[in-house]
C-alpha positions, 0 to 999 in steps of 0.5 A: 642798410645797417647805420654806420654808427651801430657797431652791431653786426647787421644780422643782429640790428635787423632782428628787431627785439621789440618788432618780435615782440609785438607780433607774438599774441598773448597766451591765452586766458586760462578757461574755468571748467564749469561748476556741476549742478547741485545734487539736491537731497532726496525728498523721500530719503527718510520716508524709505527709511521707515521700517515697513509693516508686514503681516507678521508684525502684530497689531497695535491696540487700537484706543479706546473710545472716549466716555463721559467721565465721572463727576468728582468724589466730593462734586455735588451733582445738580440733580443730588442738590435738587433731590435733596432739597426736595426730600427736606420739603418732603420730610417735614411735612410727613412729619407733621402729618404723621403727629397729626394722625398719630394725635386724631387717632384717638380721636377718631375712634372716639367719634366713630366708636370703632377702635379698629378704625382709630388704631389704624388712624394711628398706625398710619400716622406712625407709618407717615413720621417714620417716612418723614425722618427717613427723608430728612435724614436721606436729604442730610446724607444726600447733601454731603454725599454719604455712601449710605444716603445712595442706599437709602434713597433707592430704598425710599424710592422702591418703598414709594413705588410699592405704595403707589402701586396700592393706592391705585388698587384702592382707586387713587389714580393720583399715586401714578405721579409719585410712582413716576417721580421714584422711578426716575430718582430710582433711573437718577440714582443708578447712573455712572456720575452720580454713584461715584459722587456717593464713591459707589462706584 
């Protein structure tokens, strides 16, 4: 029953505003779509990338095998210092020996009164201080790494190796050491580092 005090309409005072109000439910909440998954990156994109040998393309050289590499011009290799040290020590004593067979020459001709025999004293003695000088100045050049000393020392050696040999035909068994010793100087001499040491090469 509508109070006599509202002076609204009873129409209007039965509709409640706030009763409406109260029953209407709320709009709801909008829903966020959800988010696609990520797209991860081909792993083997870049390798499909490279471009694919075929049977028309040509063939790269393949390296070259790797090698000892020479001694430096100007390194004195060990086995040089060694050969040398020990064609000085050679060379002296030739030398003495030599004058010494060069000065009993005469002297032995006289004892044995062969004249034949005294000259070829001296001759051999001659022989042996021209070795003598050979190999000092082999062991000098050899030293310092001249390009000559190479060809002398080869010389020597070749020169060593005949004269063993006829020392052994006359019966000197002993010569088979000093020919053994020049083929290995002679095998020494010959390899790839130490011809370039004497920028033989």
């Amino acid at each position: 029953m509508q109070d006599p005090r509202d002076p609204r309409p009873e129409d209007e005072a039965s509709a409640d505003p706030m009763a409406s109000s109260d029953t209407t439910p709320p709009p709801p909440d909008p829903v966020e779509p959800p988010a696609p998954p990520p797209v991860e990156p081909a792993a083997t994109s870049a390798a499909y990338s490279e471009p694919v040998a075929t049977a028309s393309d040509p063939v790269p050289p393949s390296a070259p095998p790797p090698s000892r590499e020479p001694a430096a011009v100007g390194e004195r290799p060990m086995g040089v210092t060694i050969i040398a040290i020990l064609a000085a020590i050679a060379g002296v004593f030739s030398i003495f020996g030599g004058l010494l067979l060069l000065v009993s020459g005469g002297f032995v001709g006289a004892a044995t009164g062969s004249a034949a025999l005294g000259g070829l004293t001296a001759v051999i003695g001659a022989v042996v201080l021209v070795m003598g000088i050979l190999y000092l100045a082999f062991a000098w050049g050899a030293w310092g790494l001249q390009a000559w000393a190479w060809t002398l020392g080869i010389a020597l050696a070749a020169l060593s190796i005949v004269l063993g040999l006829f020392n052994i035909i006359n019966g000197d068994w002993g010569s088979v050491v000093s020919i053994a010793l020049a083929a290995l100087i002679t095998y020494y001499l010959f390899q790839p580092d130490v011809r370039a040491a004497f920028n033989r090469t």
